[in-house]
VODREN-429758 format. One record per atom (N, C-alpha, C): residue number from 1; residue in three letters; chain; atom name; x, y, z. Coordinates in steps of 0.1 Angstrom, whole numbers. Layout:
! residues N
@n NUM	res ALA	chain A	atom CA	east X	north Y	up Z
...
//
This chain:
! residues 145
@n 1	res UNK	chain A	atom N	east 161	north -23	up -66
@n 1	res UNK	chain A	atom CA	east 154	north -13	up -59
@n 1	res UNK	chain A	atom C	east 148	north -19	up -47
@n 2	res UNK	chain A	atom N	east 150	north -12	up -33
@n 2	res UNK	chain A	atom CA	east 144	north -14	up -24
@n 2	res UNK	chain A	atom C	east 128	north -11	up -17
@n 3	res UNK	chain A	atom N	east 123	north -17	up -10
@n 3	res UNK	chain A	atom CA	east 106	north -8	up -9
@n 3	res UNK	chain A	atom C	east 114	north 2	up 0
@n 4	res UNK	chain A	atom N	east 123	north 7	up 9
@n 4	res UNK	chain A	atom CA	east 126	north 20	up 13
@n 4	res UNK	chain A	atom C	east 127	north 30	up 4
@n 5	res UNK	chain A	atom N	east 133	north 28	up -10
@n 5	res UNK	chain A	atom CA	east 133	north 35	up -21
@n 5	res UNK	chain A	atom C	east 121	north 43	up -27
@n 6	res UNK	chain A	atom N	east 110	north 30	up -23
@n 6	res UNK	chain A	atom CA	east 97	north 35	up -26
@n 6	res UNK	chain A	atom C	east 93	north 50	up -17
@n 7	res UNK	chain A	atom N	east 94	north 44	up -5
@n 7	res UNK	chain A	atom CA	east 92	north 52	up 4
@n 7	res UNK	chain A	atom C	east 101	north 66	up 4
@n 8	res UNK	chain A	atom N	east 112	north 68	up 4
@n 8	res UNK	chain A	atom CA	east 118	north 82	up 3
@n 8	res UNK	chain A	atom C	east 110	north 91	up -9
@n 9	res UNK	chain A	atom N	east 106	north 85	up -22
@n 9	res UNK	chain A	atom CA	east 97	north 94	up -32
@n 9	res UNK	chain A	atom C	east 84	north 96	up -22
@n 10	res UNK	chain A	atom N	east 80	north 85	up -20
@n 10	res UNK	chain A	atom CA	east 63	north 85	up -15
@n 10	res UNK	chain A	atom C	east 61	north 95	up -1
@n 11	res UNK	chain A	atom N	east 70	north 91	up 7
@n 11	res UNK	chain A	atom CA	east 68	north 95	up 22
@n 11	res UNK	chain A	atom C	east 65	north 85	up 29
@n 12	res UNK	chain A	atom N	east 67	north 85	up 43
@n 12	res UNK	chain A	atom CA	east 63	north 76	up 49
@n 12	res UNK	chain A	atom C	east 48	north 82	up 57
@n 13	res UNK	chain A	atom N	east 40	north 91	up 54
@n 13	res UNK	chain A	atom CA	east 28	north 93	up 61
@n 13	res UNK	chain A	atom C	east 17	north 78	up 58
@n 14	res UNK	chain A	atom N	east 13	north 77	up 68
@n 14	res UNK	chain A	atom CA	east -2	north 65	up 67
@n 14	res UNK	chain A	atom C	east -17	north 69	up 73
@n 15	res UNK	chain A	atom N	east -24	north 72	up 64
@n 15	res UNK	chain A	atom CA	east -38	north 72	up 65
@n 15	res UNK	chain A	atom C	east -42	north 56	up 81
@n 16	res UNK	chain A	atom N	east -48	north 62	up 90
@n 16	res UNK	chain A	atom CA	east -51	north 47	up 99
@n 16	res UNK	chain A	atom C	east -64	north 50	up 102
@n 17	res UNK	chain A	atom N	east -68	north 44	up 110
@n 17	res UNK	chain A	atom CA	east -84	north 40	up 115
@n 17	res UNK	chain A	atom C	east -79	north 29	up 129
@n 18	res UNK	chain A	atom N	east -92	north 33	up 138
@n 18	res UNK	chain A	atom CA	east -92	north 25	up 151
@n 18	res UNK	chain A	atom C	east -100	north 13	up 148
@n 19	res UNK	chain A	atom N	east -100	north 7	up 155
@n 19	res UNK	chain A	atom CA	east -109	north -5	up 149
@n 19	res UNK	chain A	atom C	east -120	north -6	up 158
@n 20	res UNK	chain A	atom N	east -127	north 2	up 165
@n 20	res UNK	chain A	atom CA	east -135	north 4	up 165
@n 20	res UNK	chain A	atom C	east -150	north 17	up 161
@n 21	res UNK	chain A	atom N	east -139	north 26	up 147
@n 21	res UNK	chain A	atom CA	east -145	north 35	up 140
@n 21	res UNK	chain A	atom C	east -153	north 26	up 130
@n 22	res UNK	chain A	atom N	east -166	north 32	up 123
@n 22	res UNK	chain A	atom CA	east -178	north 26	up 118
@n 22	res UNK	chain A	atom C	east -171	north 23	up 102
@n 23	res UNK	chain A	atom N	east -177	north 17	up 93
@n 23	res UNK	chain A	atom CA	east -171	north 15	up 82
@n 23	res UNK	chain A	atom C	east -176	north 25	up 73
@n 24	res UNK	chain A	atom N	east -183	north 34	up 75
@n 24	res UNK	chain A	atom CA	east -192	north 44	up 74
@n 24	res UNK	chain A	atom C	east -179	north 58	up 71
@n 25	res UNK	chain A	atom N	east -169	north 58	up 86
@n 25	res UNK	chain A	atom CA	east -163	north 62	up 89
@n 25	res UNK	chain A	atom C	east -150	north 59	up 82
@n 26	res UNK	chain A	atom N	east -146	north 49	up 78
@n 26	res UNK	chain A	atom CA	east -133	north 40	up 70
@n 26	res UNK	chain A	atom C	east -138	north 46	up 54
@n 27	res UNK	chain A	atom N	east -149	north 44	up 51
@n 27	res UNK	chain A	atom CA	east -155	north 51	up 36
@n 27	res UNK	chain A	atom C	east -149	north 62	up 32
@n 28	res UNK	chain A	atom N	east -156	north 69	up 42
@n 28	res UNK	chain A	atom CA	east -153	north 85	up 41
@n 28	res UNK	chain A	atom C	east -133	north 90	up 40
@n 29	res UNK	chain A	atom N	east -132	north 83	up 47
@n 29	res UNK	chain A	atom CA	east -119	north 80	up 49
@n 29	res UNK	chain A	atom C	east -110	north 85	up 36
@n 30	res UNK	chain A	atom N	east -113	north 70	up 35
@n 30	res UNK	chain A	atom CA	east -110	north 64	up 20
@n 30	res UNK	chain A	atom C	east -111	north 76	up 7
@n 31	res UNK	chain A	atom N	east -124	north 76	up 8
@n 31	res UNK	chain A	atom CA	east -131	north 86	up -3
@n 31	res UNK	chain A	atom C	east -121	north 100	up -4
@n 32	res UNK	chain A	atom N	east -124	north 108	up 10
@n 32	res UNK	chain A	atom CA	east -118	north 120	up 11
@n 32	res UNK	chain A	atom C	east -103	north 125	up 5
@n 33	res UNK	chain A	atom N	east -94	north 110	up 14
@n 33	res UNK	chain A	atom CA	east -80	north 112	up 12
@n 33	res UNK	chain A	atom C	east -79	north 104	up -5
@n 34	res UNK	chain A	atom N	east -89	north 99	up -8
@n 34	res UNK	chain A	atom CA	east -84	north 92	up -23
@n 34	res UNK	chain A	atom C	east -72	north 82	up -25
@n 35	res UNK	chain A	atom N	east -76	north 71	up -12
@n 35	res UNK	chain A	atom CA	east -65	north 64	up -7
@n 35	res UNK	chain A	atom C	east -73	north 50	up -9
@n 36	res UNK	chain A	atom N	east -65	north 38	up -10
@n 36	res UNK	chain A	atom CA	east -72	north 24	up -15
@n 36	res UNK	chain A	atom C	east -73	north 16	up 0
@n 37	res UNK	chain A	atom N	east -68	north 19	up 4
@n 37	res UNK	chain A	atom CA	east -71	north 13	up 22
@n 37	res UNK	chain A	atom C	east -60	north 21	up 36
@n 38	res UNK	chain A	atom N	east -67	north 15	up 47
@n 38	res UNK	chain A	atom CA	east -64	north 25	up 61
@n 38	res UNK	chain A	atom C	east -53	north 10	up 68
@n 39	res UNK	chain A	atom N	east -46	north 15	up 76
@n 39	res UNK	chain A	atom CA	east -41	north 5	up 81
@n 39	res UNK	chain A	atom C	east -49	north 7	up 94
@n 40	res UNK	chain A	atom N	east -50	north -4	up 98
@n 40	res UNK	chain A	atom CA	east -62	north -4	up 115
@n 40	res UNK	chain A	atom C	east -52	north -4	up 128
@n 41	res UNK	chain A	atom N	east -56	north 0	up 133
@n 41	res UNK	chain A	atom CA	east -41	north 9	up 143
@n 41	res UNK	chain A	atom C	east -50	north 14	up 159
@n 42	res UNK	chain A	atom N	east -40	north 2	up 168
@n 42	res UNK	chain A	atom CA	east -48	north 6	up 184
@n 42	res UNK	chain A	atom C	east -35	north 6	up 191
@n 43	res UNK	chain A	atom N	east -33	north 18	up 197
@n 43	res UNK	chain A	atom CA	east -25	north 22	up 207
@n 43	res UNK	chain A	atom C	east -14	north 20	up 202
@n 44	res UNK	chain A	atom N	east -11	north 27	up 191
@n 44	res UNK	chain A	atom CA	east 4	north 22	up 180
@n 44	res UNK	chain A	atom C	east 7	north 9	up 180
@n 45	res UNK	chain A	atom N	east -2	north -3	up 178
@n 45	res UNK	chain A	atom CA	east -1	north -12	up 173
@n 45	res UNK	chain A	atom C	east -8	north -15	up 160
@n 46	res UNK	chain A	atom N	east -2	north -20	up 151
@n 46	res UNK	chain A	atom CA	east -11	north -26	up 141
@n 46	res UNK	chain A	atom C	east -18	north -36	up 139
@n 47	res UNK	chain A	atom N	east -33	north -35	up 139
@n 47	res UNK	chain A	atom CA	east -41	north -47	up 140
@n 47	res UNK	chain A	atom C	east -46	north -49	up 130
@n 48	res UNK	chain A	atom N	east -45	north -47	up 117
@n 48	res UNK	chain A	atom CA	east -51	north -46	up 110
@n 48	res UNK	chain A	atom C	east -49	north -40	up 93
@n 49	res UNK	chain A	atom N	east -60	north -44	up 87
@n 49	res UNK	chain A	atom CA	east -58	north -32	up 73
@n 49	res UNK	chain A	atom C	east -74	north -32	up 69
@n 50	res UNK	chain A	atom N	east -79	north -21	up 62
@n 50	res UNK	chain A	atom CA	east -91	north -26	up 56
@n 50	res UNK	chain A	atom C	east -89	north -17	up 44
@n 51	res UNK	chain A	atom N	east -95	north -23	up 30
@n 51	res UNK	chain A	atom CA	east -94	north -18	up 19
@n 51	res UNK	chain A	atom C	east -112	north -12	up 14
@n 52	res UNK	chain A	atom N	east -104	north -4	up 3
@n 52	res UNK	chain A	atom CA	east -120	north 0	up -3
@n 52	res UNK	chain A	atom C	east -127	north -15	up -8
@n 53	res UNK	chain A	atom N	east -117	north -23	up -9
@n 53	res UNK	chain A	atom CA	east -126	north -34	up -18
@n 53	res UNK	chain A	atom C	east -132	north -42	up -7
@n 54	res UNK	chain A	atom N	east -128	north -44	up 2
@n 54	res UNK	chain A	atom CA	east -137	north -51	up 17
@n 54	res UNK	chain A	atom C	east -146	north -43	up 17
@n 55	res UNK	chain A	atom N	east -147	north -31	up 17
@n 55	res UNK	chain A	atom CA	east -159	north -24	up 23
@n 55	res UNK	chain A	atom C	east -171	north -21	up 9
@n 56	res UNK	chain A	atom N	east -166	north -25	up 1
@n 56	res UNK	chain A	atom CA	east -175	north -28	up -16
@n 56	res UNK	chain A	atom C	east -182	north -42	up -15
@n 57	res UNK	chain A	atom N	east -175	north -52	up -10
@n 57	res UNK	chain A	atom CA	east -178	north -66	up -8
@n 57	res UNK	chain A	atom C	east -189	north -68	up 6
@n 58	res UNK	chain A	atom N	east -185	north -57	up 14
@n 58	res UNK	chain A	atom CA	east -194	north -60	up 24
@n 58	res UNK	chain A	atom C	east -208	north -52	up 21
@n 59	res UNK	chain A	atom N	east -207	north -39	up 17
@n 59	res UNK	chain A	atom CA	east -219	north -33	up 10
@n 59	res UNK	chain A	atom C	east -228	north -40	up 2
@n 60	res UNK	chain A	atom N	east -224	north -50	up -9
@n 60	res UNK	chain A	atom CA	east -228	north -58	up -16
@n 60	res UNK	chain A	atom C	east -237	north -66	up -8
@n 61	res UNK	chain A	atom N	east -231	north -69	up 1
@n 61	res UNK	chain A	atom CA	east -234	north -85	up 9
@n 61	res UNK	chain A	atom C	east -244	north -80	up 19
@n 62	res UNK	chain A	atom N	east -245	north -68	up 28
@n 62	res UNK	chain A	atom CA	east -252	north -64	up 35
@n 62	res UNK	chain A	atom C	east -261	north -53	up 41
@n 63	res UNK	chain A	atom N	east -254	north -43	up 22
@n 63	res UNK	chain A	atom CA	east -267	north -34	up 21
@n 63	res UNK	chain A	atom C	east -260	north -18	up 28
@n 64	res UNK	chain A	atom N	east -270	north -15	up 30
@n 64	res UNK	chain A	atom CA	east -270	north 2	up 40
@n 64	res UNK	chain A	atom C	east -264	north -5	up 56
@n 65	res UNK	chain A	atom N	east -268	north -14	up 59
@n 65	res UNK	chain A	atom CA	east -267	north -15	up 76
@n 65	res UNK	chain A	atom C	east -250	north -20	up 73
@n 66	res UNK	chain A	atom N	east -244	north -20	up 64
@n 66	res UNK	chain A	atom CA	east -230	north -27	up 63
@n 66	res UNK	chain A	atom C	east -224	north -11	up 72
@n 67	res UNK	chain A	atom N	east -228	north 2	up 67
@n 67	res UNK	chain A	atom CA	east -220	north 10	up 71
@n 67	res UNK	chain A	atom C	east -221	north 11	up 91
@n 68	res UNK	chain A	atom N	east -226	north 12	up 92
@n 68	res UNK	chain A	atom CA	east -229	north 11	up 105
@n 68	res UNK	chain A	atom C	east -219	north 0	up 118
@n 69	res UNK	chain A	atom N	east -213	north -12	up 105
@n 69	res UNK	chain A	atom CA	east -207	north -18	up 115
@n 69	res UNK	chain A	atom C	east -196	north -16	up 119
@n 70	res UNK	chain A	atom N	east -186	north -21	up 130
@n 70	res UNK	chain A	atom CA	east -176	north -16	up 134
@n 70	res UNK	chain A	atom C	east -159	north -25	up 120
@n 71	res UNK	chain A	atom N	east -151	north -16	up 120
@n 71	res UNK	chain A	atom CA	east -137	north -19	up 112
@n 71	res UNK	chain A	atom C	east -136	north -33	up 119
@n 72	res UNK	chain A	atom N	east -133	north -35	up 128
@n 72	res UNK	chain A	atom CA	east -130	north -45	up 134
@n 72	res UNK	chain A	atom C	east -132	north -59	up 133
@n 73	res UNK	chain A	atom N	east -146	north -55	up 126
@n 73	res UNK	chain A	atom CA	east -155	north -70	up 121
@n 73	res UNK	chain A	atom C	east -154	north -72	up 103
@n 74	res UNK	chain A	atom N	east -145	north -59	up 97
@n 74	res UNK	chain A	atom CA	east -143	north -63	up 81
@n 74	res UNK	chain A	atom C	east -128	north -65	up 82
@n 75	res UNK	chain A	atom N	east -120	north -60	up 91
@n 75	res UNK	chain A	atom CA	east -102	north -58	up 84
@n 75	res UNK	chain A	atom C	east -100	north -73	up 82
@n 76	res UNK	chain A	atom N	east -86	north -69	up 78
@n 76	res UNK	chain A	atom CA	east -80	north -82	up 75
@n 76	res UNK	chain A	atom C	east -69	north -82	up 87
@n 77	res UNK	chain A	atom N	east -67	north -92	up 94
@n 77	res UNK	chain A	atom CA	east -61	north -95	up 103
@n 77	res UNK	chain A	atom C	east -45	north -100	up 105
@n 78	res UNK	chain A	atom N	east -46	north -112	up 91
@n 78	res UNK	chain A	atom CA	east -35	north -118	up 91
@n 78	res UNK	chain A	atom C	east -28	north -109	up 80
@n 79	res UNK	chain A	atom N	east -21	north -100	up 85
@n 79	res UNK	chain A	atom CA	east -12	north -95	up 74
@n 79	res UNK	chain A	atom C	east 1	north -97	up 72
@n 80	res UNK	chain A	atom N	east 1	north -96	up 56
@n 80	res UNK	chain A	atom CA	east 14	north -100	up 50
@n 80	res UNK	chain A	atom C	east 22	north -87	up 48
@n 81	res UNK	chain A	atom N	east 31	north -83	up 58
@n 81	res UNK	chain A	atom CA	east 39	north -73	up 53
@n 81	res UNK	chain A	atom C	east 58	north -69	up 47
@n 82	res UNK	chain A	atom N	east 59	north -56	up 41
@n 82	res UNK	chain A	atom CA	east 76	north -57	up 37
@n 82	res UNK	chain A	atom C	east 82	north -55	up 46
@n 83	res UNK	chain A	atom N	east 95	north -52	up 46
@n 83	res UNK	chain A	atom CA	east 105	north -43	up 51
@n 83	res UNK	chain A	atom C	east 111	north -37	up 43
@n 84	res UNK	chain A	atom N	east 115	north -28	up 49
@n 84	res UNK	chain A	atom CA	east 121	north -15	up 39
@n 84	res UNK	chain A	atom C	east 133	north -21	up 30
@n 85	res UNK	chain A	atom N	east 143	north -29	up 36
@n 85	res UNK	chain A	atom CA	east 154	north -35	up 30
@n 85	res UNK	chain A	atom C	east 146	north -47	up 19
@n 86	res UNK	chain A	atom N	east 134	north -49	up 22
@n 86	res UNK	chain A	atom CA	east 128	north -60	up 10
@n 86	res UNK	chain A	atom C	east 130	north -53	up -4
@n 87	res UNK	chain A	atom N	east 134	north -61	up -13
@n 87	res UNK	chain A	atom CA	east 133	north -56	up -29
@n 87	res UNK	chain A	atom C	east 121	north -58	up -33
@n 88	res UNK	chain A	atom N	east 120	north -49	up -42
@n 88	res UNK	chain A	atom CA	east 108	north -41	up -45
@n 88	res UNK	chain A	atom C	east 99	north -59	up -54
@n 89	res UNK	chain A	atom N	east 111	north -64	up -63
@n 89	res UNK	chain A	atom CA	east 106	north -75	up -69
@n 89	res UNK	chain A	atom C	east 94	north -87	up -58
@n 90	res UNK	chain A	atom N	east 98	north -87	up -44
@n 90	res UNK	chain A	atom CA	east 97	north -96	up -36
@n 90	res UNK	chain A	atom C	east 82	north -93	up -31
@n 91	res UNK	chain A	atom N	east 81	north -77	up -31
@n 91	res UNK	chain A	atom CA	east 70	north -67	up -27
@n 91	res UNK	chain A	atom C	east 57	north -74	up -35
@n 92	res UNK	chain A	atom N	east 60	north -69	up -53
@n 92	res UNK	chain A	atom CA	east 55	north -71	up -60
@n 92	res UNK	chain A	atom C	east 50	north -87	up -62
@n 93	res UNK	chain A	atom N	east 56	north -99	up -61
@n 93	res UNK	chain A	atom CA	east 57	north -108	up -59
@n 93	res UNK	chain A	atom C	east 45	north -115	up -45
@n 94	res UNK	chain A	atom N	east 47	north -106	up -34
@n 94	res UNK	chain A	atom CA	east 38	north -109	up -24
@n 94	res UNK	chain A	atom C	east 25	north -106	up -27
@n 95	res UNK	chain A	atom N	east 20	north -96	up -37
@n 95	res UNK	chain A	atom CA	east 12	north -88	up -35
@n 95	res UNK	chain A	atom C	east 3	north -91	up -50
@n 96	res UNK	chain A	atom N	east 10	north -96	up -59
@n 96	res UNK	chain A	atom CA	east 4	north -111	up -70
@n 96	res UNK	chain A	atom C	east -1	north -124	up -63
@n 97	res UNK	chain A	atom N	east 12	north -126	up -59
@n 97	res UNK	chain A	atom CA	east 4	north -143	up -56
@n 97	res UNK	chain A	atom C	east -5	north -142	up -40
@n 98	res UNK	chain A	atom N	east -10	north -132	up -36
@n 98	res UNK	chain A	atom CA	east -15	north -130	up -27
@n 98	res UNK	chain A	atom C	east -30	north -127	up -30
@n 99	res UNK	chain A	atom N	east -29	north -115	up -41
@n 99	res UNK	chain A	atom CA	east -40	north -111	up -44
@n 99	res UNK	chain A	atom C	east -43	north -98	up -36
@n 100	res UNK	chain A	atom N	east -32	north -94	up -34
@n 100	res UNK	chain A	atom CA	east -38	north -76	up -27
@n 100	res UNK	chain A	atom C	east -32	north -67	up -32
@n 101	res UNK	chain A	atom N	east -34	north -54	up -27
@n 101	res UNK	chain A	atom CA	east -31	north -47	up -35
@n 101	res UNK	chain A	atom C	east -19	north -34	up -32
@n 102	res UNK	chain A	atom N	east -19	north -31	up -9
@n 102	res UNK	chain A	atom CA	east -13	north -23	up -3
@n 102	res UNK	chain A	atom C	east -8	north -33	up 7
@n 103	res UNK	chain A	atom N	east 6	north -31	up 8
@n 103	res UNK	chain A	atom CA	east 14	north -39	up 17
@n 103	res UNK	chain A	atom C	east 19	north -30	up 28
@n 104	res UNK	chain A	atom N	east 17	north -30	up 37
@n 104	res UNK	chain A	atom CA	east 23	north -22	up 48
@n 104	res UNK	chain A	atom C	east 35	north -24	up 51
@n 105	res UNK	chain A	atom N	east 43	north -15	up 57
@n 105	res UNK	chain A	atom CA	east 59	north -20	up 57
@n 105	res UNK	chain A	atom C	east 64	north -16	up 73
@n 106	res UNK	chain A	atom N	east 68	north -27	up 76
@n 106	res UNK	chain A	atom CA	east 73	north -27	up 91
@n 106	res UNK	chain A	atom C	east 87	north -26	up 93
@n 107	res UNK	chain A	atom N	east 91	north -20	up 106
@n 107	res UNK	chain A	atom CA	east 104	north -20	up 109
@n 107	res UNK	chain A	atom C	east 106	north -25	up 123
@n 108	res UNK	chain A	atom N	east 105	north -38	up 126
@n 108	res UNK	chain A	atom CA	east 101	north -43	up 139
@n 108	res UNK	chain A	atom C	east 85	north -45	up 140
@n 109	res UNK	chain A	atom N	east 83	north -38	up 151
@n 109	res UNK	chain A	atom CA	east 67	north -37	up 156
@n 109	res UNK	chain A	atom C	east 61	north -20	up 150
@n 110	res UNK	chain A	atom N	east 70	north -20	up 146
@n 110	res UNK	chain A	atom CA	east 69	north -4	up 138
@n 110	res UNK	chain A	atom C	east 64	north 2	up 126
@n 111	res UNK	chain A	atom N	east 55	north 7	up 126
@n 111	res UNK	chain A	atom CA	east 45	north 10	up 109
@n 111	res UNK	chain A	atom C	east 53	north 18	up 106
@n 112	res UNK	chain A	atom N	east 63	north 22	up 97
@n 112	res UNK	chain A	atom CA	east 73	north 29	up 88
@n 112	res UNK	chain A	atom C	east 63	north 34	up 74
@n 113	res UNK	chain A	atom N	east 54	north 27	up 70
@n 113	res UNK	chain A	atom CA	east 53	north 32	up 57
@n 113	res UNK	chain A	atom C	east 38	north 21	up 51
@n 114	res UNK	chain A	atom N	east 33	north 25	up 39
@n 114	res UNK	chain A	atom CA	east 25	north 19	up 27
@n 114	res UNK	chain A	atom C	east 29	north 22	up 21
@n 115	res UNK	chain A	atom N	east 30	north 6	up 9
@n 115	res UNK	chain A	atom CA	east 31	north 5	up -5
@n 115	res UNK	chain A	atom C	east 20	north 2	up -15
@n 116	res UNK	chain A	atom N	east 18	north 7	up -25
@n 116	res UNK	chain A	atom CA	east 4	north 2	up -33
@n 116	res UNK	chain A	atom C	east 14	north -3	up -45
@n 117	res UNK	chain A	atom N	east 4	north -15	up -56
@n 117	res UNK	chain A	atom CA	east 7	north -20	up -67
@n 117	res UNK	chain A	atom C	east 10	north -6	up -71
@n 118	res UNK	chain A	atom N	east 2	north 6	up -75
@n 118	res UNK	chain A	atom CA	east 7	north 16	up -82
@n 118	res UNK	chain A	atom C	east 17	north 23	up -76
@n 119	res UNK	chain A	atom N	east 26	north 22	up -67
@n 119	res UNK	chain A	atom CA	east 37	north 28	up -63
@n 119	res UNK	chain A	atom C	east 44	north 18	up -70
@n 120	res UNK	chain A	atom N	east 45	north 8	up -67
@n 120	res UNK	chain A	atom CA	east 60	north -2	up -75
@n 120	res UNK	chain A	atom C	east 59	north -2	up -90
@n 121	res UNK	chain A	atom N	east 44	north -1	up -99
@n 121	res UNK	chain A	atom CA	east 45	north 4	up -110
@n 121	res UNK	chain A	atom C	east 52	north 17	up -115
@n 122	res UNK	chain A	atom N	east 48	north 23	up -108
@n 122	res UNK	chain A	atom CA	east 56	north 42	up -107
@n 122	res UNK	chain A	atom C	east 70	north 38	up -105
@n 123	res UNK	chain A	atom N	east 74	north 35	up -101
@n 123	res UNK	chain A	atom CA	east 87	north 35	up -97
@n 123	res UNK	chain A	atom C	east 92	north 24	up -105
@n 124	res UNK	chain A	atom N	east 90	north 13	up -111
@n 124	res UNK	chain A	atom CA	east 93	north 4	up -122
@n 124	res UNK	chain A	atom C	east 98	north 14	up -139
@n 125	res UNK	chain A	atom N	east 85	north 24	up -131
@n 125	res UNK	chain A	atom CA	east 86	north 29	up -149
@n 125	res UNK	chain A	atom C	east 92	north 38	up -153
@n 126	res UNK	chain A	atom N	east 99	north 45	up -138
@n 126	res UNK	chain A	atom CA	east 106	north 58	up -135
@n 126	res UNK	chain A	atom C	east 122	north 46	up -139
@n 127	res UNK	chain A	atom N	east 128	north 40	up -130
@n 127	res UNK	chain A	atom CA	east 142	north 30	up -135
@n 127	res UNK	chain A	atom C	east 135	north 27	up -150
@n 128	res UNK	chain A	atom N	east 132	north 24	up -157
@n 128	res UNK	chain A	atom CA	east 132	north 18	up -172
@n 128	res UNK	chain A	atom C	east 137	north 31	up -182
@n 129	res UNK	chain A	atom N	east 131	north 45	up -177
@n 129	res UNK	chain A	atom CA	east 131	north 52	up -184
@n 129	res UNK	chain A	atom C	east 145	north 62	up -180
@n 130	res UNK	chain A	atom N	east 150	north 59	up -169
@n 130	res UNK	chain A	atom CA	east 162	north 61	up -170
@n 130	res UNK	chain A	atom C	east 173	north 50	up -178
@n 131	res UNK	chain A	atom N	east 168	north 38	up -175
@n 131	res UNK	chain A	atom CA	east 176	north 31	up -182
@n 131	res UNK	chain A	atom C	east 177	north 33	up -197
@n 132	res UNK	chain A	atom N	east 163	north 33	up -201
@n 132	res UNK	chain A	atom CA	east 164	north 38	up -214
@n 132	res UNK	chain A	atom C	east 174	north 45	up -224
@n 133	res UNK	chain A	atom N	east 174	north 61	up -213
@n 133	res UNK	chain A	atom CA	east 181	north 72	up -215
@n 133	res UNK	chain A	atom C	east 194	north 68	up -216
@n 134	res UNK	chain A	atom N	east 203	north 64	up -204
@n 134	res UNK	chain A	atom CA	east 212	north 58	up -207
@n 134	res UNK	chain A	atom C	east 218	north 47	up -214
@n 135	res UNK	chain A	atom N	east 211	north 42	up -224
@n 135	res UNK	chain A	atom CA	east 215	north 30	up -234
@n 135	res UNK	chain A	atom C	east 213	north 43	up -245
@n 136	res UNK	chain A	atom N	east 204	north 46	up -247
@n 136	res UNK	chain A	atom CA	east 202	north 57	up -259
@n 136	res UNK	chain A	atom C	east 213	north 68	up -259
@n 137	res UNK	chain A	atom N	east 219	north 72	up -248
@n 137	res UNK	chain A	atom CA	east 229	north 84	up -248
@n 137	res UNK	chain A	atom C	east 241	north 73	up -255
@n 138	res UNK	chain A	atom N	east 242	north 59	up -243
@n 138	res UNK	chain A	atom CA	east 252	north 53	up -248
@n 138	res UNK	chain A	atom C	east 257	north 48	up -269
@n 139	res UNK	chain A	atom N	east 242	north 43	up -271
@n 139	res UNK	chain A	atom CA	east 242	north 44	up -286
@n 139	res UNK	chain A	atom C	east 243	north 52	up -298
@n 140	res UNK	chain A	atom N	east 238	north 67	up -292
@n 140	res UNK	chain A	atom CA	east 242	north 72	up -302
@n 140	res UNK	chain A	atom C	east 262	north 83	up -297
@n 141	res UNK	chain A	atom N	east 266	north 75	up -289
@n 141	res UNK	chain A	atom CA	east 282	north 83	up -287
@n 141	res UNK	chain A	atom C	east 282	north 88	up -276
@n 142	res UNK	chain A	atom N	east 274	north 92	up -266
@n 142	res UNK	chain A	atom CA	east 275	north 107	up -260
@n 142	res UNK	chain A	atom C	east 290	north 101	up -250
@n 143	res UNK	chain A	atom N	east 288	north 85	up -247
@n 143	res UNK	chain A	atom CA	east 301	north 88	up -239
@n 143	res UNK	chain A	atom C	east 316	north 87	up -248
@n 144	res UNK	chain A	atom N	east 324	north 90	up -238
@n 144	res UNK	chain A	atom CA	east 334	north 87	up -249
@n 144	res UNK	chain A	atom C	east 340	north 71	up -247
@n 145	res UNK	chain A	atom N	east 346	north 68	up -257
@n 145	res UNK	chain A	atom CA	east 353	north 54	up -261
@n 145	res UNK	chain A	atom C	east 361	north 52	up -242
//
């Protein structure tokens, strides 16, 4: 299975933020759409990503005035991202030994799509349970010899 795969169930819409909106702003964001991070996005470029868990780590660390500050000064910069023809295994793989959790997916200089750990889980568990089916049809006869 391919992460494009992922994406034709999911959609390709992406939640974004400018990087110079407040993290106050990125919160709300977050909260409203019930999304785990924004990809940070200037003049259709991608510069960025920031998660709910940056902005939990920075609250921790800096209180009420954390909201107030600009995306710019929490995202993460160096991103690791798929492509759509990447297998899903490779996805999941980056996104372990990395330690995150939403991988953005490019096509060129092109934002095509987000993947979350819980999309490749979903979709892991959707193929098993087809597979399932089909070993069970196969075991009890349904095809013929």
């Amino acid at each position: 299975m391919k992460i494009q795969d992922i994406l034709k169930v999911k959609g390709d819409h992406v939640e974004t933020i400018a990087p110079d909106e407040t993290i106050r702003q990125a919160m709300d964001k977050i909260i409203n759409k019930r999304i785990g991070a924004l990809i940070v996005m200037e003049e259709d470029n991608v510069k960025g990503i920031i998660t709910e868990r940056d902005i939990a780590r920075l609250i921790h660390k800096d209180g009420e005035k954390a909201f107030a500050g600009a995306v710019r000064d929490t995202m993460t910069r160096k991103l690791i991202v798929g492509l759509p023809d990447d297998e899903v295994d490779l996805a999941m793989a980056l996104m372990t030994n990395n330690r995150f959790r939403h991988l953005p997916v490019m096509n060129g200089k092109r934002l095509v799509g987000i993947i979350s750990i819980g999309d490749i889980v979903k979709a892991q568990v959707k193929n098993l349970e087809i597979e399932n089916r089909y070993l069970i049809d196969y075991i009890i006869g349904k095809y013929p010899a």
